[in-house]
C-alpha positions as CSV (number, residue, x, y, z in Angstrom):
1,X,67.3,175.0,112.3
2,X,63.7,176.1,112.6
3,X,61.5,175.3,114.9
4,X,57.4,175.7,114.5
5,X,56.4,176.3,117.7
6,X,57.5,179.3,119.9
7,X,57.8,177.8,123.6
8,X,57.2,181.5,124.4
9,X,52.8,180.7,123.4
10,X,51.3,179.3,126.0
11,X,50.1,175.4,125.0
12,X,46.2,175.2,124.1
13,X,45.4,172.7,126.7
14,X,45.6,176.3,129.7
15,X,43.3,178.5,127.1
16,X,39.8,178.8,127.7
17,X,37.5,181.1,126.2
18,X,35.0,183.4,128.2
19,X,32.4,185.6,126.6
20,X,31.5,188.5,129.0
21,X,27.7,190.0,128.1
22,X,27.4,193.2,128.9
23,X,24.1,193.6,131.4
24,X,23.4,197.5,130.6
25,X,22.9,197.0,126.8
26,X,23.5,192.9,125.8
27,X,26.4,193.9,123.7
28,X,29.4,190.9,124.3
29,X,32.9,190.4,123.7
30,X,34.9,186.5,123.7
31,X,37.9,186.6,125.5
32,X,40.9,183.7,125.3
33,X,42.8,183.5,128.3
34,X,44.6,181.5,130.2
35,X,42.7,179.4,133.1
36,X,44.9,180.5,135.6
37,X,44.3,184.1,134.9
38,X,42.7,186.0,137.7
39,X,39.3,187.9,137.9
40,X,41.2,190.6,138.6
41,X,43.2,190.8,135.1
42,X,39.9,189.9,133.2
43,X,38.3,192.7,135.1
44,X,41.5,195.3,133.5
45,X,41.0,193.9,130.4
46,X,37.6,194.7,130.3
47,X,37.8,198.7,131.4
48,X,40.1,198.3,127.9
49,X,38.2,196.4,125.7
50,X,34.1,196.8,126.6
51,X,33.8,199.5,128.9
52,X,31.6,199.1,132.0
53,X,28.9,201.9,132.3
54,X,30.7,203.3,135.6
55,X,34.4,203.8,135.4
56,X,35.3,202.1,138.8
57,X,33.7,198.5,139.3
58,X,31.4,196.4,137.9
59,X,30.5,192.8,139.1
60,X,31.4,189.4,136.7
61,X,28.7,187.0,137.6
62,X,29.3,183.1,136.5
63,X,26.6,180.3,137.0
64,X,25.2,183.0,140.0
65,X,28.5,183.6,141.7
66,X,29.9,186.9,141.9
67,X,33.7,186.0,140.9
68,X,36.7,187.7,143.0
69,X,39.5,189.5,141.9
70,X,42.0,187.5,144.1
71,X,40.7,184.1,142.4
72,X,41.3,182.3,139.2
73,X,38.9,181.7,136.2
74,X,39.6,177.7,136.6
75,X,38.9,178.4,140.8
76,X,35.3,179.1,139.4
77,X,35.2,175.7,137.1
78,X,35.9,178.1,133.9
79,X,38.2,175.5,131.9
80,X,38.9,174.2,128.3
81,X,36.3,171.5,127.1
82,X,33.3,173.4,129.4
83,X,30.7,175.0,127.7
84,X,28.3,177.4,128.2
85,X,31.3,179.5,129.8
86,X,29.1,183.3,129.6
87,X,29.8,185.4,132.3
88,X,27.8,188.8,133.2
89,X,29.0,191.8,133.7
90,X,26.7,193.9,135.8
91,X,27.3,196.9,135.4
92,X,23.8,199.0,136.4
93,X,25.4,200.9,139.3
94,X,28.8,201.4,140.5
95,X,29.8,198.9,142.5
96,X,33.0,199.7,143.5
97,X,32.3,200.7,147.4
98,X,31.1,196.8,147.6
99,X,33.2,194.2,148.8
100,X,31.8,191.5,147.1
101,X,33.9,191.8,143.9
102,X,36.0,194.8,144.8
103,X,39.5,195.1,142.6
104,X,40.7,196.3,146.0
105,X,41.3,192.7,147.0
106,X,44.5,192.3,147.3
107,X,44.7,189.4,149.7
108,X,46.0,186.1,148.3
């Protein structure tokens, strides 16, 4: 017997998708996650996939909060069926000394 779904794929209804514009130069990259992933993971998967200018921090910036590692993207009200889901990604100076969005948040 064949089944046609994998149980192993996460369902659509927890997948949202993020684009992340780069501040330095505009460039942008979509992302489709799950909403329960955390800043933090986003933040790894960016150093992979659309390098910040400085190699240890930059900011994500949604609707003019600066998100946290430690949170969620659905804590910040980034969820399927919302649009205008862009987030920034400052990047102009190396931001990792600052606490506001440091990946050195471990606390939960």
């Amino acid at each position: 017997m064949s089944h046609s779904k994998d149980p192993i794929i996460s369902t659509p209804t927890d997948q949202v998708s993020v684009t992340v514009v780069r501040k330095s130069d505009g460039q942008s990259m979509t992302f489709v996650m799950n909403e329960k992933t955390h800043v933090h993971d986003l933040k790894t998967e960016l150093r992979a996939r659309l390098k910040p200018r400085y190699d240890q921090g930059c900011r994500l910036i949604f609707r003019d909060k600066v998100l946290k590692g430690k949170h969620s993207l659905k804590h910040y009200g980034i969820k399927k069926g919302v649009n205008d889901q862009a987030i920034s990604m400052d990047d102009s100076k190396d931001w990792k000394s600052s606490s506001s969005s440091s990946d050195s948040e471990q606390e939960r």
